[in-house]
C-alpha positions, -999 to 999 in steps of 0.1 A, spaced: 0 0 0 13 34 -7 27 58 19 0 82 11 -34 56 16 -15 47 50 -10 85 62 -51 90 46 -61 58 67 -46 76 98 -23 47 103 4 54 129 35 60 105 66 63 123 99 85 105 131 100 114 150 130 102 183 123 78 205 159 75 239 147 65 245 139 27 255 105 39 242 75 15 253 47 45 233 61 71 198 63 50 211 24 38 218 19 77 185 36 86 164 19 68 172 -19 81 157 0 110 121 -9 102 108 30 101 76 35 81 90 68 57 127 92 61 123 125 66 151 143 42 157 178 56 172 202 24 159 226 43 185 228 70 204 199 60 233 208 31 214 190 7 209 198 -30 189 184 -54 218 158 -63 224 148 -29 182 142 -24 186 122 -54 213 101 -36 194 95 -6 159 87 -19 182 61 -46 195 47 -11 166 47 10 154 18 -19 118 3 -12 114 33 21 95 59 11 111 94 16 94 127 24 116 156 17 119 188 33 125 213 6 138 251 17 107 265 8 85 272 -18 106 267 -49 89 247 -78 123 239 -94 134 221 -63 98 205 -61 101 193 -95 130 173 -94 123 163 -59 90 142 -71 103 136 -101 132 118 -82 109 94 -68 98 112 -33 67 99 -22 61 136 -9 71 168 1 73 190 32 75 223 28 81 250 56 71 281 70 36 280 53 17 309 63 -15 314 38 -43 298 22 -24 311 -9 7 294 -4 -6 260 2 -22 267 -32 9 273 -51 25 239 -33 -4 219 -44 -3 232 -82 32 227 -82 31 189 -70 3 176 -87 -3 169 -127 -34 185 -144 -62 184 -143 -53 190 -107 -27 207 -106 4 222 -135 32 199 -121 55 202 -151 58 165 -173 95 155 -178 114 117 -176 128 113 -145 139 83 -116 103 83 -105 87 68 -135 123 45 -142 129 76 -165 105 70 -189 100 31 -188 69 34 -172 58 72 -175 19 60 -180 15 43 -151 35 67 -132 10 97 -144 -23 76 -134 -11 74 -101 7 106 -94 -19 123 -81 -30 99 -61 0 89 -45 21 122 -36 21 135 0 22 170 0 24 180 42 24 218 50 44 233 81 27 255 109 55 274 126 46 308 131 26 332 147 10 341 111 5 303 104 -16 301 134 -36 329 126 -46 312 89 -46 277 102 -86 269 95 -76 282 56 -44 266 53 -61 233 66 -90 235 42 -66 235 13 -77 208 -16 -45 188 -18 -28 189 13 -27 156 32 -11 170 64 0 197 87 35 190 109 41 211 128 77 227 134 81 227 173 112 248 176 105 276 152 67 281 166 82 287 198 109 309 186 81 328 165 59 333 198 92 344 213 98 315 238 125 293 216 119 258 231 98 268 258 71 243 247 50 248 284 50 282 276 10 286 277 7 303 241 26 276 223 -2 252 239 -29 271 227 -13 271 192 -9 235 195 -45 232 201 -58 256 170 -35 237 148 -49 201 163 -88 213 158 -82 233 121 -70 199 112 -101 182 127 -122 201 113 -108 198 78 -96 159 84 -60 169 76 -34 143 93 -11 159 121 24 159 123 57 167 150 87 165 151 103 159 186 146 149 186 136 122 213 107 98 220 102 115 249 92 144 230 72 128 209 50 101 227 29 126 241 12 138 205 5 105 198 -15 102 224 -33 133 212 -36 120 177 -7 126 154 2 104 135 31 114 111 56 114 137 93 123 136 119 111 161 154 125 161 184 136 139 213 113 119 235 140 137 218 137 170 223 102 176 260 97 161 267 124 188 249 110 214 259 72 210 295 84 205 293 102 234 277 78 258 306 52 249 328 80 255 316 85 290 310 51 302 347 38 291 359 73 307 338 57 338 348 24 337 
C-alpha cells in the first residue's frame, strides 16, 4: 500500500530525520524498520543531487523531503526523483498552500510540469506513473509561526494537502519562547492547529529529537511522527561510549 493511503487511513507511521549527505546512514536507517525518512534540504546541506542520492539509497522506504521552501524547481525534481512527498516549511497562507499543491500535482489537478525522470524508471513506465501521481504524492504543510496560526482553518481546508507538521522549535521561537514548549501560548497554538485539522480531516504531524518528545502527541492523535536527527544520535551514542569507558 502506498505511503499516502496509510498517512489517509490515519495509520500510525513512524519517520526519522536524515541531515547529513551520507548515503550509508539512509542504507543503515532503513534496516531499522521506520515506516518513511524525513530528508531535511531545508537545514540539512542537501541539494537536489544529494536528495537524489538519498531517496536512490533509502530503496523500497518511502522518503518525504523537506525542501527550503516554496521553490517549484526544487519540487520538480524532488518528485520527479521518486519522493513519495514533500514537506514544505514556514507555510503561512491559504495562498501558499495553493501554489505547493499546483506545483506537486499533474493536471487536471494541478500544473506539475511532465519531464522523464527516476520516479517513473525515466520513462519506462511514465503512463502508469501519471495515473497514479496524483494519487500517490504526499504534499504535508508546516505550521511554525505566529501568522501560520492565525490562517490555520484556511491553510487546513486546502484541496491537496494531506497533512500539517508542525515545526516545534521555530513556533516557539516565532511566539518568542525558543523551546519553551509549556509556555502557555505555544499550547494554545498547539490546540488551534490540532482542531483546524479536525475540522478539515487533515493528518497531524511533529517533530520531537527524542521519543520523549514525541510520545505525548501521539496520544493526542498525530500520527506522522518524527523522532530524532542522523546527527543527534551519532553524537549522542559516540558520546555515551565515551563516557561510560571514561567511567569504567
Amino acid at each position: 500500500m502506498a505511503l499516502r493511503q496509510r498517512l489517509l487511513n490515519n495509520e500510525v507511521l513512524y519517520g526519522t530525520l536524515m541531515s547529513m549527505a551520507s548515503v550509508e546512514a539512509v542504507e543503515m536507517t532503513v534496516k531499522l524498520g521506520y515506516d518513511w525518512l524525513f530528508i531535511d534540504a531545508e537545514h540539512g546541506a542537501l541539494g537536489p543531487n544529494e536528495v537524489f542520492r538519498l531517496i536512490q539509497a533509502a530503496g523500497d522506504c518511502p522518503c518525504l523531503v523537506r525542501v527550503p521552501g516554496f521553490d517549484e524547481g526544487f519540487i520538480k525534481k524532488t518528485l520527479d526523483a521518486g519522493a513519495a512527498g514533500i514537506i514544505v516549511p514556514q507555510v503561512e497562507s491559504l495562498a501558499e498552500a495553493q501554489d505547493i499543491v499546483r506545483v506537486s500535482k499533474y493536471p487536471p489537478q494541478g500544473q506539475r510540469g511532465v519531464g522523464l525522470g527516476r520516479a517513473h524508471d525515466y520513462g519506462l513506465s511514465f503512463q502508469d506513473y501519471l495515473a497514479r501521481a496524483n494519487d500517490e504524492t504526499i504534499i504535508v504543510i508546516q505550521a511554525e509561526s505566529r501568522d501560520a496560526i492565525g490562517n490555520i482553518d484556511a491553510m487546513a481546508s486546502c484541496e491537496g494537502v494531506d497533512a500539517v507538521l508542525i515545526g516545534p522549535y521555530d513556533l516557539s521561537a516565532s511566539l518568542g519562547q525558543v523551546g519553551d514548549f509549556e509556555n502557555p501560548e505555544f499550547i494554545d497554538a498547539i490546540e488551534q492547529i490540532t482542531e483546524a485539522c479536525m475540522d478539515h480531516d487533515k493528518v497531524l504531524g511533529i517533530f520531537g529529537v527524542s521519543a520523549e518528545d514525541v510520545a505525548p502527541y501521539k496520544e493526542q492523535g498525530f500520527s506522522l511522527l518524527t523522532v530524532g536527527v542522523d546527527s543527534l544520535f551519532l553524537q549522542q551514542a559516540s558520546a555515551a561510549a565515551l563516557e561510560t569507558l571514561k567511567n569504567a
